[in-house]
N, CA, C and O atoms as a MOPAC input file, in Angstrom:
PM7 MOZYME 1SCF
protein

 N    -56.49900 1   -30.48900 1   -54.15300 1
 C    -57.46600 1   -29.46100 1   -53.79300 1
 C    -56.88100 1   -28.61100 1   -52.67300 1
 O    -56.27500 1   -29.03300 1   -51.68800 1
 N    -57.13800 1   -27.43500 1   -52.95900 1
 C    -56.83200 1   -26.45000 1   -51.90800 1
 C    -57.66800 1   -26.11500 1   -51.04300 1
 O    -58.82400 1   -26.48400 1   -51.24900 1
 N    -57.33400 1   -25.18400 1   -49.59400 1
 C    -59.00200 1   -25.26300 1   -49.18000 1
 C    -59.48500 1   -24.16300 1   -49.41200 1
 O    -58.83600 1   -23.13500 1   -49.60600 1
 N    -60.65000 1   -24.26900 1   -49.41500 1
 C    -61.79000 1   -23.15800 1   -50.03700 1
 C    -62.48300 1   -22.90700 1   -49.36100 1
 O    -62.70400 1   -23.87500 1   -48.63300 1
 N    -63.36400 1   -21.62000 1   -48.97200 1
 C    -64.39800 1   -21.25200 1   -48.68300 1
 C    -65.68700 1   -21.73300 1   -49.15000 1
 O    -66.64400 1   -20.95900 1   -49.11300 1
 N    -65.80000 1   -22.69200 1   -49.50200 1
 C    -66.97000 1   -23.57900 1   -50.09500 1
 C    -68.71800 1   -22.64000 1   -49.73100 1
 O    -69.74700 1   -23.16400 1   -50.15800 1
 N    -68.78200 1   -21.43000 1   -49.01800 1
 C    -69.86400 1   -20.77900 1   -49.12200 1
 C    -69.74800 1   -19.51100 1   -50.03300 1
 O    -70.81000 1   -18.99000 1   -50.37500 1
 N    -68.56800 1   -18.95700 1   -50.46300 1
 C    -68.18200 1   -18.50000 1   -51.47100 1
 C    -68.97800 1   -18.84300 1   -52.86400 1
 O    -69.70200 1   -18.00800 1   -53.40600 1
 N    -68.77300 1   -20.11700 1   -53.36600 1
 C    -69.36700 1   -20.67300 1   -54.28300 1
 C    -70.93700 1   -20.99200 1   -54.26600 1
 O    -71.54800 1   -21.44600 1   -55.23300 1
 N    -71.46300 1   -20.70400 1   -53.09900 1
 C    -72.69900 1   -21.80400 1   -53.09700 1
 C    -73.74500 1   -19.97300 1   -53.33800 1
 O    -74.68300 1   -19.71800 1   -54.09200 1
 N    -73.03100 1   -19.10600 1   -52.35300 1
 C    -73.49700 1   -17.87900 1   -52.54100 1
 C    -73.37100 1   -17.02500 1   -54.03100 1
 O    -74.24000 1   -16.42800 1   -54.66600 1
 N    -72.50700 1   -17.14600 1   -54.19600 1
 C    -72.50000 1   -16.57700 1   -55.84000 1
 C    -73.30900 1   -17.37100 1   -56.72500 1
 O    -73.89100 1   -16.79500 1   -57.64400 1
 N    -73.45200 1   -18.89500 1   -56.54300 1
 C    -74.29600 1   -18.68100 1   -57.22300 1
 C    -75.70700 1   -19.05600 1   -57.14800 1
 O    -76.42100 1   -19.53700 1   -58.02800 1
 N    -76.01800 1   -18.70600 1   -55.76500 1
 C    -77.65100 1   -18.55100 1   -55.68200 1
 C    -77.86300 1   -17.14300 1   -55.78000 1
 O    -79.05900 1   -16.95600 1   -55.55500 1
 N    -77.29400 1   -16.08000 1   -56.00100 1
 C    -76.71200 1   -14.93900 1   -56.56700 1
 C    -77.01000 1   -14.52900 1   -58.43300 1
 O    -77.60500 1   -13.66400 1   -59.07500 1
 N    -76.18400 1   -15.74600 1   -58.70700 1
 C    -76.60500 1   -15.61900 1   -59.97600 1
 C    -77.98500 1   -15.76500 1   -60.36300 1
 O    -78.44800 1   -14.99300 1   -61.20300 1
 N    -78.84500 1   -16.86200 1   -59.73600 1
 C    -79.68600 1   -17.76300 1   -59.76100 1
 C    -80.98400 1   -16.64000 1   -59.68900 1
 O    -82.05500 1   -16.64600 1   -60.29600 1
 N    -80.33900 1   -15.52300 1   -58.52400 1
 C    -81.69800 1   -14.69100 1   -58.13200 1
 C    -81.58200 1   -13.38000 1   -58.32900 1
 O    -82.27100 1   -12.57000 1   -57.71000 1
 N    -80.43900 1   -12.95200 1   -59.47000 1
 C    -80.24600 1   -11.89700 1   -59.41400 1
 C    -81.60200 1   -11.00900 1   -59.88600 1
 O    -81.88000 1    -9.97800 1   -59.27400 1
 N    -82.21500 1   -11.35600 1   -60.72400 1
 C    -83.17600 1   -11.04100 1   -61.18100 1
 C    -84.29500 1   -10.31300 1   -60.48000 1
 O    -84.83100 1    -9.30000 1   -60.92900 1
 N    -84.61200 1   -10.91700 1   -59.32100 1
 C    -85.46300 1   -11.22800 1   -57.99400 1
 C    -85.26600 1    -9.81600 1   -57.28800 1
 O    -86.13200 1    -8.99300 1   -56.99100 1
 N    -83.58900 1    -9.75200 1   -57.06000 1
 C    -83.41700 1    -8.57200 1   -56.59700 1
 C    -83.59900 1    -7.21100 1   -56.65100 1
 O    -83.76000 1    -6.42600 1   -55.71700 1
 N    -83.54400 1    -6.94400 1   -58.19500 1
 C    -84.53500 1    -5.46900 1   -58.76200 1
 C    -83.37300 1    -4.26400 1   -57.98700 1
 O    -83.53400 1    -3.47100 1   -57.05900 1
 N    -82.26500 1    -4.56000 1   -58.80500 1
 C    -81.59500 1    -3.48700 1   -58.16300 1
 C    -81.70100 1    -2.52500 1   -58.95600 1
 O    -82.03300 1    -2.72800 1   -60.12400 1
 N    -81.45800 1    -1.37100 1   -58.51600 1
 C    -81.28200 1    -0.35000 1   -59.70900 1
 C    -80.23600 1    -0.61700 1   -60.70200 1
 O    -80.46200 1    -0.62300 1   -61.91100 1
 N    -78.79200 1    -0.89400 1   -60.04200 1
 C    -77.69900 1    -1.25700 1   -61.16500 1
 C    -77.60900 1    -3.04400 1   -61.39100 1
 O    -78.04700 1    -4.08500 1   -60.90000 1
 N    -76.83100 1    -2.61200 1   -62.35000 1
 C    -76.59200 1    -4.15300 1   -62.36200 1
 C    -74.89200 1    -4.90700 1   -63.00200 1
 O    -74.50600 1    -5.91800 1   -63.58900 1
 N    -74.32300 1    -3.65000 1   -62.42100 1
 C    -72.84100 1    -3.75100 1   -62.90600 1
 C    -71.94400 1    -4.58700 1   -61.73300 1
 O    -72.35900 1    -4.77100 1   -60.58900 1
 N    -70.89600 1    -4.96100 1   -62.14100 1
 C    -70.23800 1    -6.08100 1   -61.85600 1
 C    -69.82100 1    -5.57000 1   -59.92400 1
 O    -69.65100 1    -6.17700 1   -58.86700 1
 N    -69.82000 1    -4.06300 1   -60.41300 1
 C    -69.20400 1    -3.18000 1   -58.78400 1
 C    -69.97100 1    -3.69000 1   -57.66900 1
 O    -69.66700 1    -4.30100 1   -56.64500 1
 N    -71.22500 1    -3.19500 1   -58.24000 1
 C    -72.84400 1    -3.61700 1   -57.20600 1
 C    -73.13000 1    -5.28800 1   -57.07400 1
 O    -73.75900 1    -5.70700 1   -56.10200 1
 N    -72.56500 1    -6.31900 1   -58.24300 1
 C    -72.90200 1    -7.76700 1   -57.72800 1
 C    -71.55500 1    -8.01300 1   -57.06100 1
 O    -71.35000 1    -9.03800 1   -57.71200 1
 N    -70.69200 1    -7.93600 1   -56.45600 1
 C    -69.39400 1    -7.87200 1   -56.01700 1
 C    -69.96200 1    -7.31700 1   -54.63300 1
 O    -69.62300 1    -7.87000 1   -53.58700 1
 N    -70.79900 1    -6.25700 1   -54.62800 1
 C    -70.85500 1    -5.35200 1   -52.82200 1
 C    -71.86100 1    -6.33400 1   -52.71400 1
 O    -71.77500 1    -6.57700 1   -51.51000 1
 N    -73.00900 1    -7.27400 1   -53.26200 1
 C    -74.02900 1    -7.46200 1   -52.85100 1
 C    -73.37200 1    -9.15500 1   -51.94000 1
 O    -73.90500 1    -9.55700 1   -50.90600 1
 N    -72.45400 1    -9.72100 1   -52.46400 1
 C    -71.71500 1   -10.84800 1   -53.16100 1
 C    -71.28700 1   -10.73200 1   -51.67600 1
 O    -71.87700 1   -11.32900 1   -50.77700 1
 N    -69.93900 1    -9.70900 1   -51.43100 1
 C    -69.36800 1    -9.20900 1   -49.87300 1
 C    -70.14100 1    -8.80900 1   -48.37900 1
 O    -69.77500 1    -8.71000 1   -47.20800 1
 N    -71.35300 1    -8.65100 1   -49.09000 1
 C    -71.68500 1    -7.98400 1   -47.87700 1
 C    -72.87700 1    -9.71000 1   -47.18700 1
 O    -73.00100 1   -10.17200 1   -46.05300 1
 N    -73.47500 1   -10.13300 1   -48.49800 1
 C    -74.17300 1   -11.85300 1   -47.44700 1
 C    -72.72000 1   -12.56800 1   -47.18700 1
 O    -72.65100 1   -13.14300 1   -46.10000 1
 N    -71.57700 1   -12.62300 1   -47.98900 1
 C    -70.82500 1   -13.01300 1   -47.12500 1
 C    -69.92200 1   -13.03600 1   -45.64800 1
 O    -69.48200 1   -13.73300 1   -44.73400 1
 N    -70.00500 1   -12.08200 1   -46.05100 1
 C    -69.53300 1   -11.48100 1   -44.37600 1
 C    -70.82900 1   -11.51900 1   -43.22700 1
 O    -70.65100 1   -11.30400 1   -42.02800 1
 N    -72.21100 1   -11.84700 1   -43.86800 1
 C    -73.29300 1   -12.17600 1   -42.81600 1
 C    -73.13900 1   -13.70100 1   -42.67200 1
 O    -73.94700 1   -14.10400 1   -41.83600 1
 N    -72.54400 1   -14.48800 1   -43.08300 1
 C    -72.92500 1   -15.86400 1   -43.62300 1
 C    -71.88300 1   -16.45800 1   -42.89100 1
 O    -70.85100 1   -15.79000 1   -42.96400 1
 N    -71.73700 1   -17.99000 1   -41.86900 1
 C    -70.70100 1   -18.73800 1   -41.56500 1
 C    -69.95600 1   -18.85500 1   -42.41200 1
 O    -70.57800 1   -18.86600 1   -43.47400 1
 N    -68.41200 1   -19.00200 1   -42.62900 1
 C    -68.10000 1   -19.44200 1   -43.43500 1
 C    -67.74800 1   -20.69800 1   -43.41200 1
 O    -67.63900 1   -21.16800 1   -42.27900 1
 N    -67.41100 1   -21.80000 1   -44.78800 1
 C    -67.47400 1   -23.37900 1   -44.86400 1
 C    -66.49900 1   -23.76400 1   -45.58200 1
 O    -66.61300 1   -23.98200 1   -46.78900 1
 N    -65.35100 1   -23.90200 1   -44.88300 1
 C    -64.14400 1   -24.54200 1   -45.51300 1
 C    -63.92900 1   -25.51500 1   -45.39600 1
 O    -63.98000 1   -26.11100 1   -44.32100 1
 N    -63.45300 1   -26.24800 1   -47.04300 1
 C    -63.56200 1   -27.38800 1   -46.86300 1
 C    -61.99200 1   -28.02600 1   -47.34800 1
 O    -61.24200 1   -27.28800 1   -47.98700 1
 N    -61.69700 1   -29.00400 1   -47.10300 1
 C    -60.10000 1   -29.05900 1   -47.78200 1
 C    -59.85600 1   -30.52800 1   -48.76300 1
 O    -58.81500 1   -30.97300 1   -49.24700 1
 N    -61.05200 1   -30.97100 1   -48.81200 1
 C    -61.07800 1   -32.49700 1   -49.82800 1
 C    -62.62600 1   -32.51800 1   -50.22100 1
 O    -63.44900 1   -31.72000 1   -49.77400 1
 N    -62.87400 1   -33.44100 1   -51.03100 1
 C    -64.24000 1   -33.66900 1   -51.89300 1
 C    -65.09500 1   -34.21200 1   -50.68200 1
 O    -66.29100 1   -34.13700 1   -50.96300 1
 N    -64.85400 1   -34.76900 1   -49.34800 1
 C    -65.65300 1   -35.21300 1   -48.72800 1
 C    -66.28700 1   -34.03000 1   -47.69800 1
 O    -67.39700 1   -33.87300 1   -47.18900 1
 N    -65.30500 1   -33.45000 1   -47.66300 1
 C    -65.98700 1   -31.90100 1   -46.75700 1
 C    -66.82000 1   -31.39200 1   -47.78700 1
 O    -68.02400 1   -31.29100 1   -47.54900 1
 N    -66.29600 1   -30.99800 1   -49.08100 1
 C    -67.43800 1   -30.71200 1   -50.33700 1
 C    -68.79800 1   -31.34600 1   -50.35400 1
 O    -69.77300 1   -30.59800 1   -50.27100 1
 N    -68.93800 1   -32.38000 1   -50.43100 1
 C    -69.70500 1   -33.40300 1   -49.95900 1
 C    -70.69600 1   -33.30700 1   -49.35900 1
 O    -71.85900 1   -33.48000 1   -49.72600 1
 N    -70.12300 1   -32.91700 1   -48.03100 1
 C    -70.56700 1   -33.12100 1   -46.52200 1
 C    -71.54100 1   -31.21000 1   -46.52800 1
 O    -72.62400 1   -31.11500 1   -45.95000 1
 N    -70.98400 1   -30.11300 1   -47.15500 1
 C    -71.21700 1   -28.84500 1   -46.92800 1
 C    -72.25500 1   -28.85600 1   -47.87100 1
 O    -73.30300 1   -28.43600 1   -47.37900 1
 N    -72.36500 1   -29.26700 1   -49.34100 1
 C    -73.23600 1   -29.32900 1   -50.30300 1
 C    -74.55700 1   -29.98000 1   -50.06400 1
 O    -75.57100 1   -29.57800 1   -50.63600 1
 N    -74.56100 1   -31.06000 1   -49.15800 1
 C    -75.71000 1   -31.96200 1   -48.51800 1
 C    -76.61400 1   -30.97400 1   -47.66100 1
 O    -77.84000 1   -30.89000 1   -47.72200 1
 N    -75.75900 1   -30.24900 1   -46.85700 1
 C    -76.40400 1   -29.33700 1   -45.78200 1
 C    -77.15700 1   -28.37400 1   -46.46000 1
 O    -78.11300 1   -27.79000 1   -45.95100 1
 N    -76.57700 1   -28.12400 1   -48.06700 1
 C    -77.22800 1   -26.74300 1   -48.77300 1
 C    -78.37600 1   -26.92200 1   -49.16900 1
 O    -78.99400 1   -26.12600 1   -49.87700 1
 N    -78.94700 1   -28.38300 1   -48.60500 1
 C    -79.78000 1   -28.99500 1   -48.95600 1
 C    -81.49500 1   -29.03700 1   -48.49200 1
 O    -82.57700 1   -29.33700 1   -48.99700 1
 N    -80.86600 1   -28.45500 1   -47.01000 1
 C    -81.87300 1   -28.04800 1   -45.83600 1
 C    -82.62700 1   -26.61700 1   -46.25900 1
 O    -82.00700 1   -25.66700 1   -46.73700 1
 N    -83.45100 1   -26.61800 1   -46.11400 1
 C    -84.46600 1   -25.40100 1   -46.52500 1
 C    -84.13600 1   -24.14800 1   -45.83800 1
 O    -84.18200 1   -23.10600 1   -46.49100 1
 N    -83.86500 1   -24.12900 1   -44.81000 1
 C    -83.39600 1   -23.68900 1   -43.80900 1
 C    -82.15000 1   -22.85900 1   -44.20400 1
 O    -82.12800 1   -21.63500 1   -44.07300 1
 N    -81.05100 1   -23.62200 1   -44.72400 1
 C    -79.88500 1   -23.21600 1   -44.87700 1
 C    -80.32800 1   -22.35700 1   -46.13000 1
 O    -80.32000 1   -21.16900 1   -45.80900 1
 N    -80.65100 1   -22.51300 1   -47.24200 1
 C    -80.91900 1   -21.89000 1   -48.17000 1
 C    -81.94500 1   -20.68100 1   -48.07100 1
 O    -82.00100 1   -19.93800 1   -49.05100 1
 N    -82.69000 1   -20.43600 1   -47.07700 1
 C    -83.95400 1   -19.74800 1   -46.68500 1
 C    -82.51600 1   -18.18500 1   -46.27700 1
 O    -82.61500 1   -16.98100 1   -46.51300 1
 N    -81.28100 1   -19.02900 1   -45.58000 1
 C    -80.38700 1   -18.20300 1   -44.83600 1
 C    -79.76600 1   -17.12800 1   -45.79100 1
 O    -79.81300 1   -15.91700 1   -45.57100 1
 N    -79.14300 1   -17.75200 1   -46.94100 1
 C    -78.71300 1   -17.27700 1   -47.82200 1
 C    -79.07600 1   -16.66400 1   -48.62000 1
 O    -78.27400 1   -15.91700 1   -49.18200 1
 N    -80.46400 1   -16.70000 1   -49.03800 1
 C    -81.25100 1   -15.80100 1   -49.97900 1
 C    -81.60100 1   -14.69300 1   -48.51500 1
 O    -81.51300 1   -13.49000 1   -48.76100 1
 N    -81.86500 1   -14.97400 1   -47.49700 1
 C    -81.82000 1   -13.43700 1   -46.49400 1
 C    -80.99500 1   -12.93200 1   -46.92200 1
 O    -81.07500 1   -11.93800 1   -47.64300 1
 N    -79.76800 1   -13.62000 1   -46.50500 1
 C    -78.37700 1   -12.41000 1   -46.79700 1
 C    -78.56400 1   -11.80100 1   -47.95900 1
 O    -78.78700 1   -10.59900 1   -48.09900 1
 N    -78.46000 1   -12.77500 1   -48.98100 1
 C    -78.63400 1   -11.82200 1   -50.08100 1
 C    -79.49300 1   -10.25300 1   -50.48500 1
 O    -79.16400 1    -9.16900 1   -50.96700 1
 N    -80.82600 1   -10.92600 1   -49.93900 1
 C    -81.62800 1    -9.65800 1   -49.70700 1
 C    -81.70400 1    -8.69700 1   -49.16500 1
 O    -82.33800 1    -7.69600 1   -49.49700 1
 N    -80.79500 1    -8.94200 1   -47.86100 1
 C    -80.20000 1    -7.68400 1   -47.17800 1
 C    -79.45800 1    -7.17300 1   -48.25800 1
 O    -79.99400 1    -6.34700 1   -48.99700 1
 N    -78.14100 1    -7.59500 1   -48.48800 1
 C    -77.52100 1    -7.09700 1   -48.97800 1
 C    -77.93700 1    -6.25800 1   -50.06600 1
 O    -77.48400 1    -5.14500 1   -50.33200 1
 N    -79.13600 1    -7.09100 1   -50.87400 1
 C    -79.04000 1    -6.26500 1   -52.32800 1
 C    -79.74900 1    -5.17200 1   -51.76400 1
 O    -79.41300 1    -4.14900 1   -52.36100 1
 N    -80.90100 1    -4.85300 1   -50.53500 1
 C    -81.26100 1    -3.44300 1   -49.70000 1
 C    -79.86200 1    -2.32700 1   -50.08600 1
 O    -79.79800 1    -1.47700 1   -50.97400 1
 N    -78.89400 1    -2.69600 1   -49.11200 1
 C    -78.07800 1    -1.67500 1   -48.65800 1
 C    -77.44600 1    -1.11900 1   -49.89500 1
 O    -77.19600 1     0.06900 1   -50.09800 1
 N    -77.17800 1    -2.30700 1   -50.83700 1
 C    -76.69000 1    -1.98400 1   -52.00900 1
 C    -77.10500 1    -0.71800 1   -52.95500 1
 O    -76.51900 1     0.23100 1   -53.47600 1
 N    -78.91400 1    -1.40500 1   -52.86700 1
 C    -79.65400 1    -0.50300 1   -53.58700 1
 C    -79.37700 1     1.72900 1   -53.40300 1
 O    -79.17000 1     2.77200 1   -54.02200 1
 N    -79.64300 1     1.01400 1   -51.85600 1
 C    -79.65600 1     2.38400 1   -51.11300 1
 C    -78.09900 1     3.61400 1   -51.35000 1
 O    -77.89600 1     4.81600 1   -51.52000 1
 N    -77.40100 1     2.46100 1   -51.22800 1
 C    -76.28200 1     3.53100 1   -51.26800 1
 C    -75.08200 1     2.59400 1   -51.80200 1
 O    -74.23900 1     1.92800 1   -51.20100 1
 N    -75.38300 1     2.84200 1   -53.37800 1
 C    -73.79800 1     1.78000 1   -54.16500 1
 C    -72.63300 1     2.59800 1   -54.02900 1
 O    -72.56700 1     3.80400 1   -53.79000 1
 N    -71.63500 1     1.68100 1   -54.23500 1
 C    -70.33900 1     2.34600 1   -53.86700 1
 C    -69.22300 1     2.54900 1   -55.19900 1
 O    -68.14700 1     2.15700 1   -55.65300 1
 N    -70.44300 1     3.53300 1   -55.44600 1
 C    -69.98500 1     4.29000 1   -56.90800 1
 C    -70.86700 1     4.87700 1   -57.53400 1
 O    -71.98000 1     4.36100 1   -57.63300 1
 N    -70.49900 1     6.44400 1   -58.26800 1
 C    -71.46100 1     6.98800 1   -58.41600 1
 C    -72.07700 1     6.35400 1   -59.75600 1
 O    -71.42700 1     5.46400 1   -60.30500 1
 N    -73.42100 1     6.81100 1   -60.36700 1
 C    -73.68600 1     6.36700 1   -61.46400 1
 C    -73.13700 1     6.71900 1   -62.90100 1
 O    -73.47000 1     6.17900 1   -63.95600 1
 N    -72.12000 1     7.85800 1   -62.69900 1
 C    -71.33500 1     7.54900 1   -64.08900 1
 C    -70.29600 1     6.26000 1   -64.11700 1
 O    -69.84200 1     5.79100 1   -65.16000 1
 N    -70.01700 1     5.80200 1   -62.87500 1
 C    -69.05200 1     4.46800 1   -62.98700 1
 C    -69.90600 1     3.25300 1   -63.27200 1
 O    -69.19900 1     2.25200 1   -63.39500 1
 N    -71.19800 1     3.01800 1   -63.41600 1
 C    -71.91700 1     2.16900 1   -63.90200 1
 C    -71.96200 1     1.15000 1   -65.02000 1
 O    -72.95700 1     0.44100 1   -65.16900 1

């Protein structure tokens, strides 16, 4: 195992999970990619370098709290997204 950003994964896919939720205007790969970058860069990041840090980070995703965090970000994000994507709508 290499090490990973282990919030990478946990965000994409509570991402996937809620894309729905979000009600963006687009829904092309450009706009889940800015929505994807932008809770990440709000979000600690959680690197882990063996199955027990995996483990140990996945347990925590466990707390209401932590997950309450991540669907914020997300929701910010899919805001700013909405407001101003970074591409016009013929690249859609």
């Amino acid at each position: 195992m290499k090490v990973i950003n282990l919030m990478e994964q946990i965000v994409e896919d509570v991402l996937v999970e809620h894309w729905n939720n979000l009600r963006l205007p687009c829904d092309c790969e450009i706009c889940k990619n800015d929505v994807l970058a932008l809770a990440l860069n709000a979000l600690p990041t959680r690197y882990v370098s063996n199955d027990k840090g995996r483990m140990i980070v996945q347990a925590r995703m466990m707390n209401e709290q932590y997950q309450a965090d991540v669907l914020r970000e997300l929701s910010r994000a899919a805001c700013v997204v909405a407001v101003k994507p970074s591409h016009t709508s013929e690249n859609s």
